[in-house]
C-alpha positions as CSV (number, residue, x, y, z in Angstrom):
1,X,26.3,-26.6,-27.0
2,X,23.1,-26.7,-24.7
3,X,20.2,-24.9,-26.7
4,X,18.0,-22.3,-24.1
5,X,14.4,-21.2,-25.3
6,X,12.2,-18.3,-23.3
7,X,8.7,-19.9,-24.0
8,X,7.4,-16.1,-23.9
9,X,7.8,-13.2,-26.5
10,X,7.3,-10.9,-23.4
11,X,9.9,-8.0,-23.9
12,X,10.2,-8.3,-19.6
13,X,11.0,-11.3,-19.6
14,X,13.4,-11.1,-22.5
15,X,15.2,-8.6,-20.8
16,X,15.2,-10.1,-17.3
17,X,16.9,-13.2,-18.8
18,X,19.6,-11.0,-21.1
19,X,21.1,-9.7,-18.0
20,X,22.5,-13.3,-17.3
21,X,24.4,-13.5,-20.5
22,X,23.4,-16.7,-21.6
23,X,22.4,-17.3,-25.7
24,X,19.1,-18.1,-26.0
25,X,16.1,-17.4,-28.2
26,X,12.6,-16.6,-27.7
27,X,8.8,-18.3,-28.9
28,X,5.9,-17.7,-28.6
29,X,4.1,-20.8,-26.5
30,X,0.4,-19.9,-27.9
31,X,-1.2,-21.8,-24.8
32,X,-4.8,-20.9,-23.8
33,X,-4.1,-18.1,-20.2
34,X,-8.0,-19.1,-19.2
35,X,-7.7,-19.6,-15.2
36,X,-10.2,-23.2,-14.8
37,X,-13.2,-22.7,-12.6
38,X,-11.9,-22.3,-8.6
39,X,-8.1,-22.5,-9.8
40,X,-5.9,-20.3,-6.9
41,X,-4.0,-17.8,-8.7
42,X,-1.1,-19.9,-7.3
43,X,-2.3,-23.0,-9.3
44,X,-2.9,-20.9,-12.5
45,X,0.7,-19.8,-12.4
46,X,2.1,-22.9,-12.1
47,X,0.2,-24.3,-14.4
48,X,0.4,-22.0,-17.1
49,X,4.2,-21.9,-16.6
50,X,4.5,-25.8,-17.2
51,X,1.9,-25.5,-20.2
52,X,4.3,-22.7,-22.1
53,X,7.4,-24.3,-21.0
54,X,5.5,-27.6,-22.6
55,X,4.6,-26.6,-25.1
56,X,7.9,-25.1,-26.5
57,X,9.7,-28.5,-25.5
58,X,7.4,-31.0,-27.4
59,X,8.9,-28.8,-30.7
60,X,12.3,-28.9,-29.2
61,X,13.2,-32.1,-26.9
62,X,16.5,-31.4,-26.7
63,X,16.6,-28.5,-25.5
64,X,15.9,-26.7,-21.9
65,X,12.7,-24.7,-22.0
66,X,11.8,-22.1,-19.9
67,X,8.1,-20.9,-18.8
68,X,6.9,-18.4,-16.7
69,X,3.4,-16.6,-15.8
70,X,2.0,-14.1,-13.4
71,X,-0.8,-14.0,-11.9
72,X,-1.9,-10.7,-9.7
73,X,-4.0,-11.7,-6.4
74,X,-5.6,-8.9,-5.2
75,X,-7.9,-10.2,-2.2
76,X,-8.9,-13.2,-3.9
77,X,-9.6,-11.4,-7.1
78,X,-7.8,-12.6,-10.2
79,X,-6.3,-9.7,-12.5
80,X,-4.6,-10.3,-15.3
81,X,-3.6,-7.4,-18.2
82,X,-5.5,-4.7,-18.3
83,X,-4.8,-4.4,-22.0
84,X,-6.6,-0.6,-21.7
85,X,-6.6,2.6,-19.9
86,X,-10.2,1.9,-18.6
87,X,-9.3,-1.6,-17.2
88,X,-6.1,-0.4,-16.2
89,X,-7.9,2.7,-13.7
90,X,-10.0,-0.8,-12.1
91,X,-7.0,-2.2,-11.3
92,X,-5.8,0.7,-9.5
93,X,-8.5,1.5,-7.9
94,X,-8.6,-1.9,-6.3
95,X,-5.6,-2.5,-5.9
96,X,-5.3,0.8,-3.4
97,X,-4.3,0.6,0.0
98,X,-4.2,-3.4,0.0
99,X,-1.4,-5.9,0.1
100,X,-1.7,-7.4,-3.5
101,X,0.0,-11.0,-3.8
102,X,1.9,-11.6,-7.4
103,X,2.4,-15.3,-8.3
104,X,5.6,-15.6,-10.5
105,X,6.0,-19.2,-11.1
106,X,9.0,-20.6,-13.7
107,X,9.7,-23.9,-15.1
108,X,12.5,-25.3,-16.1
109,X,12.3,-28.3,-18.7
110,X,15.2,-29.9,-20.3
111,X,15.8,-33.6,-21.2
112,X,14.9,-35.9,-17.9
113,X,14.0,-33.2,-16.2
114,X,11.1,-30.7,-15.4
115,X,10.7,-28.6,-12.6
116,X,8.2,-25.9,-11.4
117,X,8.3,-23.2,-8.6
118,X,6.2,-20.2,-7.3
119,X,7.8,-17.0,-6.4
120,X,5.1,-14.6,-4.4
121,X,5.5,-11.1,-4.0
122,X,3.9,-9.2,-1.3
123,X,3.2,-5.5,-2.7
124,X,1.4,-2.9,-0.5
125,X,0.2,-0.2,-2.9
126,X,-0.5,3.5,-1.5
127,X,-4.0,4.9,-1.1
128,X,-3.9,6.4,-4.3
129,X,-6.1,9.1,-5.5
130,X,-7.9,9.0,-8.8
131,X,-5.8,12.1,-10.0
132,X,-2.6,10.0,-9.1
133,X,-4.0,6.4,-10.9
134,X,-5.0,8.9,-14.1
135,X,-1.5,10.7,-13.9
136,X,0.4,8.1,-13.3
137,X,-1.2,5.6,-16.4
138,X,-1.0,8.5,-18.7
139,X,2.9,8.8,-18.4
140,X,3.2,5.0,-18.3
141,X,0.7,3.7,-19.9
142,X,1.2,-0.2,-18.9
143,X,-1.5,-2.0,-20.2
144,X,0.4,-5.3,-20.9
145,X,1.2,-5.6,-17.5
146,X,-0.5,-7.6,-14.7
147,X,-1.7,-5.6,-12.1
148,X,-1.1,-2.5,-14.5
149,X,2.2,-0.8,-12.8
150,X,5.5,-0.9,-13.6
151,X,7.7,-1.3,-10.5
152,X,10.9,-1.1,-12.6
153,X,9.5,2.4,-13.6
154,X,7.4,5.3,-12.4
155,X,4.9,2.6,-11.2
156,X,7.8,2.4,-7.9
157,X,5.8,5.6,-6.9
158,X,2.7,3.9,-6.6
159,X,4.3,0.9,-3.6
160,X,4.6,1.6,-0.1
161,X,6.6,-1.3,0.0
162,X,7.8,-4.8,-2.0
163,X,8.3,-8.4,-0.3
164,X,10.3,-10.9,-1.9
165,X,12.9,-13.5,-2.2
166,X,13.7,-12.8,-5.6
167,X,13.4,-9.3,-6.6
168,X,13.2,-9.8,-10.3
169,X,9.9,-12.2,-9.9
170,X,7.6,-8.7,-9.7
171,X,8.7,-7.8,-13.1
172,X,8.1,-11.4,-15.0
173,X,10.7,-13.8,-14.4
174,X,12.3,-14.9,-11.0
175,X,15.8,-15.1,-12.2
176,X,16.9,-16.5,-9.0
177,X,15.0,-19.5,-9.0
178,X,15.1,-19.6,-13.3
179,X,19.2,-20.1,-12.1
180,X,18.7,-22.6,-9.3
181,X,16.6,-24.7,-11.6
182,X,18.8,-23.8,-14.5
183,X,21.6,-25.5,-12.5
184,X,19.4,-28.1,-11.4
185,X,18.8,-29.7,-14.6
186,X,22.1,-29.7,-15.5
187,X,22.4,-26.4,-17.5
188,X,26.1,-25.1,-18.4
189,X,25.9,-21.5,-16.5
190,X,28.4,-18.8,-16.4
191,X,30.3,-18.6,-13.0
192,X,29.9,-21.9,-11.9
């Protein structure tokens, strides 16, 4: 039986990757998130995927690791967590009337093989008013999330609209490409 490890104790990504009914258990990568000095928030994604997913299969070399990261774009401006209510109001009030950019890159790697992709989402957020950000993070409060809305909650209120191959990527883990490179590798997957 082909062992599958989530290099990520992110409770999103956990439950992104229960819906596909595969056994598999989750650790905790502990790799350094610092973005180096001019990396793209595409390049930080990518690479911080690979370095989880990395990390997780130097312990376990037989089986297939998965990585993933996020990284928000928000006209050239990196954000990451917001980890408080204060950082969290920034965000939003950046993030207002713009077409933010998320970079949701996964890796995939198993034995003879490693693969990495980037998923972008295109999210145009509202013009939002301060009463709406303070409202909104108040019933929510999502401070461990990049960009600090949850568009599988209340935070769908805050979007005008969401652009993306793979619908899943906004929330942590593109589960369409985690599947193509799942199959890739040579992954046993249900319904194939």
């Amino acid at each position: 039986m082909s062992t599958l490890i989530l290099a990520s104790t992110s409770v999103y990504r956990r439950a992104l990757l229960e819906r596909l009914r595969i056994p598999f258990q989750c650790l905790a990568p502990h790799t350094d998130e610092s973005p180096l000095a001019h990396e793209t928030p595409s390049a930080l994604a990518i690479r911080l995927a690979q370095a989880k997913a990395q990390a997780i299969a130097n312990m376990h070399p037989q089986a297939w690791v998965i990585g993933s990261d996020q990284v928000v774009d928000c006209q050239g401006q990196l954000l990451g967590k917001p980890g408080n209510h204060e950082r969290a109001v920034a965000q939003l009030q950046s993030m207002r009337g713009q077409v933010v950019k998320f970079h949701t890159a996964v890796c995939v790697i198993a034995p003879h093989f490693c693969e990495v992709r980037n998923v972008i989402t295109e999210v145009l957020f509202k013009n939002l008013s301060d009463a709406t950000i303070e409202s909104y993070l108040r019933a929510e409060e999502p401070y461990d999330c990049a960009g600090s809305a949850k568009s599988e909650g209340l935070g769908i209120s805050l979007l005008e609209y969401i652009r993306s191959d793979d619908p899943t990527a906004l929330v942590g883990l593109p589960l369409i490409t985690t599947l193509q490179l799942l199959k890739q590798s040579g992954f046993p997957l249900p319904l194939q």
